[in-house]
Phi, psi and omega in degrees: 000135177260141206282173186279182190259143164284132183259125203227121184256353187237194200232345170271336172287341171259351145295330166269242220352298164313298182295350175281171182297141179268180165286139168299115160267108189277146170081350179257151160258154188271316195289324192252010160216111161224056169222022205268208189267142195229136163332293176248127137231183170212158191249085154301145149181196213238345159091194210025080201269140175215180189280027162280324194249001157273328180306337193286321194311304173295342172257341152294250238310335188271335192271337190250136153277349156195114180287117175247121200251125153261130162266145177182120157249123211284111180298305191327327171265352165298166147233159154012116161064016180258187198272011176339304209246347162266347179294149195292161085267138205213054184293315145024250155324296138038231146331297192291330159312281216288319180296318184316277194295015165039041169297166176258332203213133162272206181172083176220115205248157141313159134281350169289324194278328151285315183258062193310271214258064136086205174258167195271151171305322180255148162202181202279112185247147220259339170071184200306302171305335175285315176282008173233158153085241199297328192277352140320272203303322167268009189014111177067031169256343166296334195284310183305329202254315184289354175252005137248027181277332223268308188304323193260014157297285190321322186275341195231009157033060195258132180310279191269128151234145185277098164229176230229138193292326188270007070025040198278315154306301170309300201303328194279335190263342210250322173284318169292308169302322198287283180339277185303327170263021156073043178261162225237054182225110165329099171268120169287109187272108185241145198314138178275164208231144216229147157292152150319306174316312158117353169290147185258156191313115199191136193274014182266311200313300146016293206283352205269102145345181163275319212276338200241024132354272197290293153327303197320325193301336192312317195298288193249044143240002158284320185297297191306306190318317185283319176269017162246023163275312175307302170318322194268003160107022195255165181267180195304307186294338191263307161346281173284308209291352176306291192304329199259350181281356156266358162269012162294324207277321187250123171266345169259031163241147183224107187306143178257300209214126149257122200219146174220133202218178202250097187287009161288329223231324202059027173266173200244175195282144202280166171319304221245016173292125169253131172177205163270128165237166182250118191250154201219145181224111131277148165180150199265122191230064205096249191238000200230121163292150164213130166232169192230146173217144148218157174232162181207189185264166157199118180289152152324144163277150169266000000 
């Protein structure tokens, strides 16, 4: 019978798991292949787990010899009236998903445990890129997440850490935090994971009616509408008005930002830009925020 992953609740206990030896990798350098096999990797994530955070899982087992998973649902990135105390926790569950995929390690710490004397005074701040599209809509939640992604680097000390693509803004802020502090971790961007329907994968989804399901779909069929606008040779300006012009049809979704950005920079693209661009959706469904991003070319006209 195959046993579960260790499970480790305190921040001195995963400091000794990170500091015992790790496994040997032969014959690979992480610096001279570095897509090659790698010792550690780790899964952040906030728990009440779906098959968006097992794709993540599975791609640390194939690139990692031991897979470290954190549950935290991090107060620092809630603000004033978000879902903190109402966010799912289903640790159970969990666990037992994460044993199928034969992590070696949980990592679900307190929050008295992360945060000992309450919340902390220095922290990671997100700058300029942080206050616009979610860090607009959200104030300090982006400052809240990179310090604590930064704290569980330092803690479970992994070659590779893994996050998920739908996510767009975090993943660009998370590559920018490792780069400007120079940290000695490889960050991996993996594909966002979709219903049969095209809504995409979210532990937000849980909060959802059938009826507001169903509205949700407004999100990535705004998306798909902009990128065969794209596909079909149009430019930026034809583009979002594609996209947002499908949310006429839903009247209980309340748009926050349909955005078409640049995905390096997140600034957003002049009329007559070609290359890859990234179109970004928040929007409001009943009481539940949801976001969506895809991204495509948009070409020269012939």
């Amino acid at each position: 019978m195959m046993s579960g992953p260790q499970i480790i609740r305190t921040v001195a206990e995963v400091r000794q798991w990170a500091r015992r030896q790790r496994p040997f990798v032969a014959d690979v350098s992480v610096t001279d292949v570095p897509s090659g096999r790698v010792s550690r990797a780790v899964v952040m994530t906030m728990g009440a787990l779906h098959e968006g955070h097992m794709a993540l899982v599975r791609a640390a087992r194939q690139r990692a010899d031991e897979v470290i998973v954190t549950i935290f649902v991090n107060p620092l990135q809630f603000g004033p009236g978000e879902d903190f105390d109402a966010y799912p926790r289903t640790e159970d569950a969990d666990v037992a998903l994460l044993a199928r995929e034969q992590v070696d390690a949980v990592f679900v710490p307190s929050v008295a445990d992360m945060y000992p004397g309450g919340d902390p005074l220095v922290r990671v701040t997100a700058g300029e890129l942080g206050r616009i599209y979610e860090g607009a809509a959200r104030p300090g939640h982006f400052d809240g997440m990179l310090t604590v992604v930064a704290k569980l680097l330092v803690l479970t000390a992994p070659d590779v850490a893994f996050f998920g693509e739908k996510d767009a803004q975090q993943l660009l802020l998370i590559k920018r935090m490792v780069k400007d502090l120079s940290l000695d971790v490889e960050i991996a961007p993996v594909p966002l994971v979709r219903e049969d329907s095209g809504l995409a994968l979210s532990s937000r989804n849980a909060y959802l009616s059938p009826t507001e399901r169903s509205e949700a779909l407004a999100l990535s069929r705004a998306l798909l509408a902009a990128s065969q606008v794209a596909a079909a040779g149009g430019r930026a300006p034809e583009i979002l008005a594609a996209g947002r012009a499908v949310f006429a049809n839903y009247s209980r979704v309340d748009v926050d930002y349909f955005a078409l950005v640049d995905p390096d920079t997140m600034a957003p693209l002049a009329d007559d830009y070609c290359g890859v661009a990234l179109a970004l959706v928040a929007a409001r469904v009943g009481r539940t925020r949801l976001i969506d991003n895809m991204s495509f070319v948009i070409t020269q006209k012939q």
